[in-house]
PLY file of the C-alpha trace (Angstrom):
ply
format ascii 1.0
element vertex 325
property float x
property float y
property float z
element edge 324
property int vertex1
property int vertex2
end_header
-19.98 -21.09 10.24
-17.82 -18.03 10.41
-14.65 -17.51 8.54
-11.54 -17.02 11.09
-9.75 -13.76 9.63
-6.09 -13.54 10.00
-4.93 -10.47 10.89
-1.45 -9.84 10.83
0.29 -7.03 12.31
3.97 -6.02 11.04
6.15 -4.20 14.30
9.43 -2.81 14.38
9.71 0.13 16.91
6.08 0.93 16.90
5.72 0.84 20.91
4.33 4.53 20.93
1.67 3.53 18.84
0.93 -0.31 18.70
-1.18 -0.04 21.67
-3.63 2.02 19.99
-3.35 -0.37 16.76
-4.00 -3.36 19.07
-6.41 -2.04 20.79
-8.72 -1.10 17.62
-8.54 -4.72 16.13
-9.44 -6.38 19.23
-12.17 -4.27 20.11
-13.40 -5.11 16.28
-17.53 -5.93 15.72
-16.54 -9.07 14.29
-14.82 -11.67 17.03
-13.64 -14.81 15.04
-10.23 -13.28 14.62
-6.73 -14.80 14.94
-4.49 -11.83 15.50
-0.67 -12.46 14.73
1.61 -9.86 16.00
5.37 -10.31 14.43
7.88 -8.22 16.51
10.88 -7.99 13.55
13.38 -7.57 16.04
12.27 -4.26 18.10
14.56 -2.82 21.15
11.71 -0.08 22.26
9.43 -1.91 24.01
7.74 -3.10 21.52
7.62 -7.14 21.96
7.46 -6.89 25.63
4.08 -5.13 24.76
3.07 -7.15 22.48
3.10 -10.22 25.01
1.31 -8.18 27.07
-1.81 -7.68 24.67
-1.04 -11.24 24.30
-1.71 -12.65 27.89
-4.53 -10.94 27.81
-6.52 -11.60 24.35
-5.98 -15.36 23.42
-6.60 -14.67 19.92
-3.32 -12.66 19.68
-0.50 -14.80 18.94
3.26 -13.02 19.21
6.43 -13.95 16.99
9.72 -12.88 17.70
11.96 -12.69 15.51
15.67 -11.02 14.33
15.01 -7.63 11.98
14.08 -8.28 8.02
11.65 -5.33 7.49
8.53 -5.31 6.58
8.14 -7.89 4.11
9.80 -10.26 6.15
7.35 -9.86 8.77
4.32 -9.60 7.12
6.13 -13.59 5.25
6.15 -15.03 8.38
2.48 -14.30 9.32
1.32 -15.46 6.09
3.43 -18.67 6.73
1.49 -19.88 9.45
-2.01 -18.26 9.31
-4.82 -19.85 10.33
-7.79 -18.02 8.65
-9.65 -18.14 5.50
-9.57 -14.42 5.07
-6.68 -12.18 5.51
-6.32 -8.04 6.38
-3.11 -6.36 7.57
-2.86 -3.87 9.17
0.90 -1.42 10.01
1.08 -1.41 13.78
0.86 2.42 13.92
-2.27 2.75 12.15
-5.85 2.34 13.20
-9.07 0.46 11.73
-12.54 1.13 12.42
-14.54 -1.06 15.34
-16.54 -2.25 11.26
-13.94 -2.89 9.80
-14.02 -6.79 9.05
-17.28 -6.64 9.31
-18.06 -4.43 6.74
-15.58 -5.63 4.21
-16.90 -8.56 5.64
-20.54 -7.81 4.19
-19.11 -6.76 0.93
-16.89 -9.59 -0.18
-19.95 -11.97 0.69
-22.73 -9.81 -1.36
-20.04 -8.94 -3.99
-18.90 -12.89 -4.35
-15.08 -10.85 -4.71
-11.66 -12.12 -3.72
-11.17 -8.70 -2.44
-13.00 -6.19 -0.69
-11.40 -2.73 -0.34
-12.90 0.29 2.11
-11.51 3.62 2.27
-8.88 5.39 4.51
-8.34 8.73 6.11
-4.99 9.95 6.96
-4.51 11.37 9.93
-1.47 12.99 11.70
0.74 12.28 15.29
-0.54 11.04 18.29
-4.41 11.84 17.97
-6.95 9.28 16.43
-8.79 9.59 13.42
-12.38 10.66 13.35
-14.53 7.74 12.34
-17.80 7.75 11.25
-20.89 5.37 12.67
-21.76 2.66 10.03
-25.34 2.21 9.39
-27.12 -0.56 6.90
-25.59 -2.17 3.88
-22.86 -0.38 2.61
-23.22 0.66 -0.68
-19.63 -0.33 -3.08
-18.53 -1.12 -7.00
-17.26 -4.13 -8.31
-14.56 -4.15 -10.77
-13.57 -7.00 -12.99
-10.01 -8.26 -13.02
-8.83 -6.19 -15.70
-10.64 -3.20 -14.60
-9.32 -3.31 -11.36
-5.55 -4.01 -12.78
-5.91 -0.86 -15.36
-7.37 1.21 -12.23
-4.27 0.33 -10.08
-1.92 1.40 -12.72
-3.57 4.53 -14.36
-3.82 5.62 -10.54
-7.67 5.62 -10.52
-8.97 5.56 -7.00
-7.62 1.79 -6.40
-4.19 2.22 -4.50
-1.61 -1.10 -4.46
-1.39 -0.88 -0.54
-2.17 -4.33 1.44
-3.73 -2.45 4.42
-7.37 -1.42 4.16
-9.15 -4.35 2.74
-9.92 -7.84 2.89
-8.66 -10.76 1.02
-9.14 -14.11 0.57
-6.43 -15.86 2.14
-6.04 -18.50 -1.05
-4.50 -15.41 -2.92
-1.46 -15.93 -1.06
-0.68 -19.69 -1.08
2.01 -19.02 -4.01
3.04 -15.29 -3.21
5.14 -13.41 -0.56
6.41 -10.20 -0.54
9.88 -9.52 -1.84
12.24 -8.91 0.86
14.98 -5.94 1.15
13.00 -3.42 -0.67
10.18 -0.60 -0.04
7.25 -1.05 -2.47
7.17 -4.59 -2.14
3.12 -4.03 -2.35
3.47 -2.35 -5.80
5.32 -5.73 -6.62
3.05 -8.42 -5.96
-0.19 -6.45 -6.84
-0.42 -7.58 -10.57
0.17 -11.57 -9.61
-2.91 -10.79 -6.86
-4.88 -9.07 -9.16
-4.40 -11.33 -11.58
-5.97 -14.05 -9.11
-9.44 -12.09 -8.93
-12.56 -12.11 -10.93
-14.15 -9.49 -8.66
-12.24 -6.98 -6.63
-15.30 -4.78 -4.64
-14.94 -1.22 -3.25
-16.70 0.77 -0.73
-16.32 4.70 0.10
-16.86 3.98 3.62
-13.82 4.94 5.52
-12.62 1.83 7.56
-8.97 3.14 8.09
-6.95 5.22 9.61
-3.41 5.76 7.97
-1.13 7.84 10.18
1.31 10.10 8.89
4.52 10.53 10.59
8.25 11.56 10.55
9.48 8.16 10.91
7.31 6.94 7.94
9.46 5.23 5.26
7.49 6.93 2.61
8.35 10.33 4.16
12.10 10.36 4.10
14.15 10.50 0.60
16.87 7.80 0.55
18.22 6.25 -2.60
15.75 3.21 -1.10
12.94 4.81 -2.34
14.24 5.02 -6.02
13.61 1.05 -5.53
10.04 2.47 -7.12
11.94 2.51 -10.14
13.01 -0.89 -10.33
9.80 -2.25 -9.46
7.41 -0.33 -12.13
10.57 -1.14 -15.02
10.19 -4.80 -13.91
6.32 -4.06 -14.24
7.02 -3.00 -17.76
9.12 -5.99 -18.69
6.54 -8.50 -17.50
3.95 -6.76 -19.10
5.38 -6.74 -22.30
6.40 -10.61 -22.58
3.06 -11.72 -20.15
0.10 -9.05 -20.50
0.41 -6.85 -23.78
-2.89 -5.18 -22.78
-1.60 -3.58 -19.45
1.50 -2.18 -20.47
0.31 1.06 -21.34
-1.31 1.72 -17.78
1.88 0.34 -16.51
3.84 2.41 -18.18
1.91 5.66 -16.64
2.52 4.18 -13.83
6.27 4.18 -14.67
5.94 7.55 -15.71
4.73 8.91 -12.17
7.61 7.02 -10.49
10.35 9.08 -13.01
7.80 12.32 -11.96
8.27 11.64 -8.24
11.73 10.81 -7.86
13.15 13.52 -10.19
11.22 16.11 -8.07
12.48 14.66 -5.05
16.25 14.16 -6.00
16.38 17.78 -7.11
15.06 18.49 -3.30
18.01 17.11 -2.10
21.70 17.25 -3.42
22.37 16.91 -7.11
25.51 15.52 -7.01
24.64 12.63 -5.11
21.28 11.92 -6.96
22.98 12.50 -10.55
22.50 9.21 -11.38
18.44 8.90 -10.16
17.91 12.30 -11.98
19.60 10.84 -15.25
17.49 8.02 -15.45
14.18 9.99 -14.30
14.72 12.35 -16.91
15.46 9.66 -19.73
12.23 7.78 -18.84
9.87 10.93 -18.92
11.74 11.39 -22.41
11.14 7.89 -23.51
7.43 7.41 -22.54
6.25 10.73 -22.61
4.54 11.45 -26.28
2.54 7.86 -26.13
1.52 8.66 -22.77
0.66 11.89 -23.83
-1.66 10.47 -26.23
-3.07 7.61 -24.14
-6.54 9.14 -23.11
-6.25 7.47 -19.56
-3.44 8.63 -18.06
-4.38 10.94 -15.23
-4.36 14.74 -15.87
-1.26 15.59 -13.14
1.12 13.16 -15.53
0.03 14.90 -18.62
0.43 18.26 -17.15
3.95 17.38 -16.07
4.87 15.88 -20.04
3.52 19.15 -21.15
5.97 21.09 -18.97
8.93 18.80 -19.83
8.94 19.51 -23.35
10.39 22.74 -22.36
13.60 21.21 -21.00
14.85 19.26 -17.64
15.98 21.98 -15.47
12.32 24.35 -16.39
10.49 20.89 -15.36
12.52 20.36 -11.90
11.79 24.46 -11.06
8.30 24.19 -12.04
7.64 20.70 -9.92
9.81 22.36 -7.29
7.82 25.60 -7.07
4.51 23.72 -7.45
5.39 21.12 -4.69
7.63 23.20 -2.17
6.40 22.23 1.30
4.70 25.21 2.93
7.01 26.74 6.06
0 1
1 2
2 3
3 4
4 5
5 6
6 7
7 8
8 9
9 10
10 11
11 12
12 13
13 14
14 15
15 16
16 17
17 18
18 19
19 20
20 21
21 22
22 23
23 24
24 25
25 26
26 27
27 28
28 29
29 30
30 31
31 32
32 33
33 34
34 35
35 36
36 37
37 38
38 39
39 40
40 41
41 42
42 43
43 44
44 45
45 46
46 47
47 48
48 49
49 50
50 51
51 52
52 53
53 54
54 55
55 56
56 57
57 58
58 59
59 60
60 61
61 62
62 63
63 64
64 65
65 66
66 67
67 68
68 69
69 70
70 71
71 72
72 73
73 74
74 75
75 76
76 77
77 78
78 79
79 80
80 81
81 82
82 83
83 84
84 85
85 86
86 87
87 88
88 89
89 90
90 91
91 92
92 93
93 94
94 95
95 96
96 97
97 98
98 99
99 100
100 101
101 102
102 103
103 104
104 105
105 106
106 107
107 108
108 109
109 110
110 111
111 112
112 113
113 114
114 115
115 116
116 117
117 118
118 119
119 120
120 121
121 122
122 123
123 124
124 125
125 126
126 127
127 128
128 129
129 130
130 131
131 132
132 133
133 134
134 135
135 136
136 137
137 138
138 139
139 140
140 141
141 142
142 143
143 144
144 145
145 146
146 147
147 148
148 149
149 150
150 151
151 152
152 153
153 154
154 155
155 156
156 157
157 158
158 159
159 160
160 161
161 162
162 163
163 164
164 165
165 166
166 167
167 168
168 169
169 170
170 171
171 172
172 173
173 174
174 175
175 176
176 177
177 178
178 179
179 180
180 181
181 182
182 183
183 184
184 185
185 186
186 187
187 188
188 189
189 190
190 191
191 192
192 193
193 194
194 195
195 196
196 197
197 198
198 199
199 200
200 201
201 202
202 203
203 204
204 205
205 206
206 207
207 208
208 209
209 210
210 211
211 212
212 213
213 214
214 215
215 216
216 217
217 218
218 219
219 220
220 221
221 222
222 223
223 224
224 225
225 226
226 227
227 228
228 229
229 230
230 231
231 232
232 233
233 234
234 235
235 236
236 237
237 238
238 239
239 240
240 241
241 242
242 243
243 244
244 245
245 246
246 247
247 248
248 249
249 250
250 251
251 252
252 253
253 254
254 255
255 256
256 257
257 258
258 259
259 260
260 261
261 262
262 263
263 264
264 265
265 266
266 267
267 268
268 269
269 270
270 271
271 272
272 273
273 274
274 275
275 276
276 277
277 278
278 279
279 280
280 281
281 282
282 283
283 284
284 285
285 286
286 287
287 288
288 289
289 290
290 291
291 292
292 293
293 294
294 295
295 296
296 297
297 298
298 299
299 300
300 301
301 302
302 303
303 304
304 305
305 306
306 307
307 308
308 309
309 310
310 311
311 312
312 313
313 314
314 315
315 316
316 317
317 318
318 319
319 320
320 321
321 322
322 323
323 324
């Protein structure tokens, strides 16, 4: 028998888009789908739409309910799902008419708890180029801990929940934290550490678009919540999983890297406090990270430049990342 996959679909605002999104997962290869559509508390449009998909695909269930962001949404979905597999997908992005079932094919010649394709980004209102899908598609498997050390050292394995496949079981005992941004970065390590196979395919399956409006676009003292996530990372992994902490801490490290280059984009004064504490955690885990032959080449080149002093670091990152007119 064919699993049911759940796929759950996160909207807030989203009504210039979400008919595109819709319209990709239901025209999907693979039919046994229940499609759950949570409209967290949208005044575009946007749940008056989604009823409409709704009347006319039965396998599209709709659930209102008052704004709690994305986590909140994506919680309520996994509250009442239905299926034995699970993919989300953010209602302005796109997935490939293969998409389940080529993760599909993986996960099931791969025996993994999660199957992972790639993505393409793509910008505004166009869709992104996909190509055909032909045969067996060739992927890796990585064991738990490879796939947890991959995550962290920023190896080709990203922490997003869109883009792959899981089995739903992973989530009887985890939600996503609520009120913050990088709530995936949060519950990775507990799913991870659910997995003895996590499989991964080059074969682009999704489409992430790339927008003003994005979250992950706009500097706000939200995203320094980054920070408190990859510290808390740290903290587990030193009192839980000894042998992780070092690729969580390069993690860490890129998080102080990011958010020092983007407070000094913006005004000092009011990111004083964000730049402080960037700058005193590139000084703290710098020189073993330095050292630690798998942290990526862009973090080492950035301790390199620090050790010539905070303000030559911020010009150089500046310089080096100043968006092109």
């Amino acid at each position: 028998m064919e699993p049911l996959v759940s796929v759950i679909v996160p909207v807030y605002n989203a009504v210039q888009f979400l008919g595109q999104c819709l319209d990709s997962i239901v025209a999907q290869s693979y039919g046994h789908l229940e499609i759950i559509v949570v409209d967290d508390g949208s005044d575009d449009g946007s749940g008056e739409l989604s009823d409409q998909w709704a009347a006319r695909d039965s396998r599209i269930r709709v659930i209102h309910q008052p704004n709690g962001g994305h986590s909140a949404a994506r919680n309520t979905a996994l509250d009442v799902m239905r299926g034995d597999l699970v993919m989300m997908v953010d209602s302005d992005d796109i997935v490939h008419p293969q998409f389940v079932t080529t993760l599909l094919d993986v996960m099931q010649h791969s025996h993994a708890d999660i199957a992972v394709g790639g993505y393409v980004p793509f910008y505004g209102p166009e869709s992104p180029h996909f190509k055909p899908t032909s045969g067996a598609p060739s992927f890796q498997t990585l064991t738990q801990e490879e796939a947890i050390l991959a995550v962290f050292y920023q190896h080709g394995l990203t922490h997003s929940p869109w883009g792959r496949l899981f089995k739903a079981s992973l989530f009887k005992d985890i939600r996503f934290p609520l009120g913050i941004i990088y709530e995936d970065l949060a519950i990775i390590y507990p799913l991870l550490k659910q997995c003895q196979c996590v499989a991964v395919t080059g074969t682009v399956l999704y489409g992430y678009r790339q927008h003003a409006s994005n979250s992950m676009r706009v500097f706000s003292h939200r995203r320094t919540a980054v920070l408190d996530v990859c510290e808390n990372l740290e903290q587990t992994m030193q009192a839980q999983a000894p042998q992780y902490l070092r690729a969580v801490r390069s993690r860490l490290l890129s998080a102080y890297f990011n958010m020092l280059l983007l407070c000094n984009q913006h005004d000092r004064d009011e990111y004083r406090q964000v730049d402080e504490r960037c700058w005193t955690g590139i000084k703290r885990l710098r020189w073993n990270c330095l050292l630690d032959k798998s942290v990526r080449l862009k973090n080492k080149l950035g301790i390199l430049v620090s050790y010539c002093g905070h303000w030559f670091l911020c010009d150089v990152m500046g310089r080096r990342f100043k968006p092109q007119p």
